[in-house]
Structures are given as structure tokens and as C-alpha cells.
C-alpha positions, 0 to 999 in steps of 0.5 A: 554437524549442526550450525548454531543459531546466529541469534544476534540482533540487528540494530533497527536501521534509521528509516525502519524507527517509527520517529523516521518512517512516520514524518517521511509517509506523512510528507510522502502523503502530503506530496501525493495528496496536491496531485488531482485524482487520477492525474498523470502526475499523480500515476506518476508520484504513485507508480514511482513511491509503489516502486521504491516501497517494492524495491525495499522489500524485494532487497535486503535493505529493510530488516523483516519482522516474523511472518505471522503464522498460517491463516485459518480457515475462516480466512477463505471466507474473506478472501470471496468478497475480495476476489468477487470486487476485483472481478466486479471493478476490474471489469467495469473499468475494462468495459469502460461502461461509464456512469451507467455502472461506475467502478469505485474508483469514479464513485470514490472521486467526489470524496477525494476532490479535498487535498486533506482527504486524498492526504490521508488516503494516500497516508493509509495507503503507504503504511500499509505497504510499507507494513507489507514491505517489513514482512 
């Protein structure tokens, strides 16, 4: 026997409405953007907002929104560059080569030295997770 489709709909818990999630990643971001780049404090701030964002999507806590449909083909495409600048920046920084063959990150620390600047890094940074957390 076939079960019915449940197609009621869940009322959108507080936190997953734009007038909340927005203000708290605005002064999640704001938070992080104090720390100075790289500091212990800010791994820290990192590491533990990383870790409450992976704990909400990994419960069940954070209602999901439909998964998007299969990539092309082009998408491969794209994929190249990305794993070749993993590759490029992940060895750099194993190697610890320096300033002879610095990795972005070192090239990226004289744009984040201002608070507002590393404010809105860390503002895009969380809400693309948190778009990564709703899927």
C-alpha cells in the first residue's frame, strides 16, 4: 500500500527568517571582524562558529530548502580551477615556502589588516555557509 504524501507545511522556525538570521551573521561578523588576522583568538571564533553552523545542518534543527537539481556538464569545468588552487595553496602552506612563493592567504593579509574589511569577509563567509547549512 502506497503512504500519502505529508504535504503540510512547516512554519519557518525564527532564526531561519531573514529579519533574524541576518542581524545575527551581521553581529557574528562583527565579532570576528575585531579578531587580528590569523590570531589564535580568531581560529578560535572560526573554529567554533564553523562548528555550531555544521552542527545545525548536520541536526535536524534547520528546516531544508530542495536540493538543486544535477549540475551539467560544464560544471566540471569549473571544478579544474578549484581543485588546481587547492592543490597550488595547500602545498604552499605545507612547505612553508614564505615570501618566496606566498599562499593567498599571506597575499590577502594586507587587505584584511582593516576591521570593516575582515567584518565583511567574515559576513560573506558566514552566509554562504549558512546557505550550505539549508541544503
Amino acid at each position: 500500500m502506497e503512504q500519502p504524501h505529508d504535504l503540510t507545511v512547516e512554519a519557518p522556525r525564527a532564526w531561519d527568517r531573514p529579519a533574524v538570521s541576518v542581524p545575527v551573521l551581521v553581529c557574528l561578523s562583527l565579532v570576528g571582524g575585531r579578531f587580528a588576522s590569523f590570531s589564535t583568538e580568531a581560529n578560535l571564533y572560526t573554529l567554533g562558529t564553523g562548528g555550531v553552523l555544521i552542527w545545525l545542518g548536520l541536526s535536524n534543527r534547520v528546516p531544508r530548502r530542495p536540493a538543486p537539481r544535477r549540475l551539467g556538464s560544464g560544471a566540471a569545468w569549473w571544478a579544474l580551477p578549484v581543485v588546481v588552487f587547492g592543490v597550488f595553496e595547500g602545498a604552499t602552506f605545507v612547505l612553508a615556502v614564505g615570501d618566496d612563493f606566498p599562499t593567498f592567504s599571506r597575499l590577502a593579509d594586507p587587505l584584511l589588516e582593516d576591521q570593516l574589511t575582515r567584518s565583511a569577509v567574515w559576513f560573506a563567509w558566514l552566509a554562504a555557509f549558512w546557505g550550505l547549512v539549508r541544503r
